[in-house]
C-alpha positions in Angstrom: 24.4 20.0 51.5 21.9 22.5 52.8 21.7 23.3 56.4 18.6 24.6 57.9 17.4 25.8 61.0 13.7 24.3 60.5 13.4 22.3 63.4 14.5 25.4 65.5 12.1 27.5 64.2 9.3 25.0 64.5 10.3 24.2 67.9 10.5 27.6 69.0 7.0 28.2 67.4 5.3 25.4 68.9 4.2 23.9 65.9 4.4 20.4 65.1 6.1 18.7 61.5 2.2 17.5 60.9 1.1 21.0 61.1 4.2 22.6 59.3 4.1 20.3 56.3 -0.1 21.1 56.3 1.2 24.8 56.3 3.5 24.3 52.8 1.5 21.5 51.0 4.1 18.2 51.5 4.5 15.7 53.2 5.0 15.6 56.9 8.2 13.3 56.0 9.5 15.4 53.8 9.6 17.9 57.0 11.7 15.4 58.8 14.2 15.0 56.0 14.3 18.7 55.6 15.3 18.8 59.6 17.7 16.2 59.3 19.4 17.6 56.2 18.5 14.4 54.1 17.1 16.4 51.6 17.4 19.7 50.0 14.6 22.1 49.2 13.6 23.6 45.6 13.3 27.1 45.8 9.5 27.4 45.9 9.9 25.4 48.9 12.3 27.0 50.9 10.4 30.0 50.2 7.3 29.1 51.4 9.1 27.8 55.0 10.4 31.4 55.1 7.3 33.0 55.0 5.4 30.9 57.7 8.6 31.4 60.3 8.0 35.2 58.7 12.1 35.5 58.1 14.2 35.8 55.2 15.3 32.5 53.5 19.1 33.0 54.3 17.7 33.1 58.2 16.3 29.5 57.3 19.0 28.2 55.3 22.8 28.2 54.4 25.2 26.8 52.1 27.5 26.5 54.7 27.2 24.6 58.3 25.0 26.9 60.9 27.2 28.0 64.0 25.9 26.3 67.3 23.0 28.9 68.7 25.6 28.3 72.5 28.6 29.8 70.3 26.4 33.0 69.2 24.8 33.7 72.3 28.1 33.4 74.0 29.7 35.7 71.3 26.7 38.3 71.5 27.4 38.2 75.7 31.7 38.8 74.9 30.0 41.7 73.1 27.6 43.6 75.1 30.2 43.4 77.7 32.8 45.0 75.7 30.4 48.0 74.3 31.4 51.5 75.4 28.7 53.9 76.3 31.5 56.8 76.9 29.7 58.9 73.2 
């Protein structure tokens, strides 16, 4: 299985899965099987998602589950906390 961060992305960018699928030439059903992980993308496609969310396909898709965006944000707090400014 793929995993994806599509509906993320779209979300974030305001744009709806009529306008998305418009933007790479398929179906706007085929946007909601993408989202749900139903279906995996061909290259070409996965490709062309990357380029409307402008962001390099691995930012859009992974072999391997995506961790929750709560668990990263928390992580990259733990870490700005523990920086050192003492150069």
């Amino acid at each position: 299985m793929v995993a994806n961060r599509i509906a993320v992305f779209r979300t974030e960018r305001g744009i709806s899965r009529k306008d998305l699928a418009a933007l790479v030439s398929v179906n706007p059903q085929t946007i909601g099987f993408l989202e749900r992980g139903t279906y995996s993308p061909s290259v070409e496609l996965a490709l062309k998602l990357a380029e409307v969310f402008r962001v390099p396909v691995e930012a859009l898709f992974s072999l391997q589950p995506f961790p929750a965006l709560a668990d990263q944000l928390s992580a990259a707090q733990s870490n700005a906390r523990g920086v050192s400014h003492d150069d």
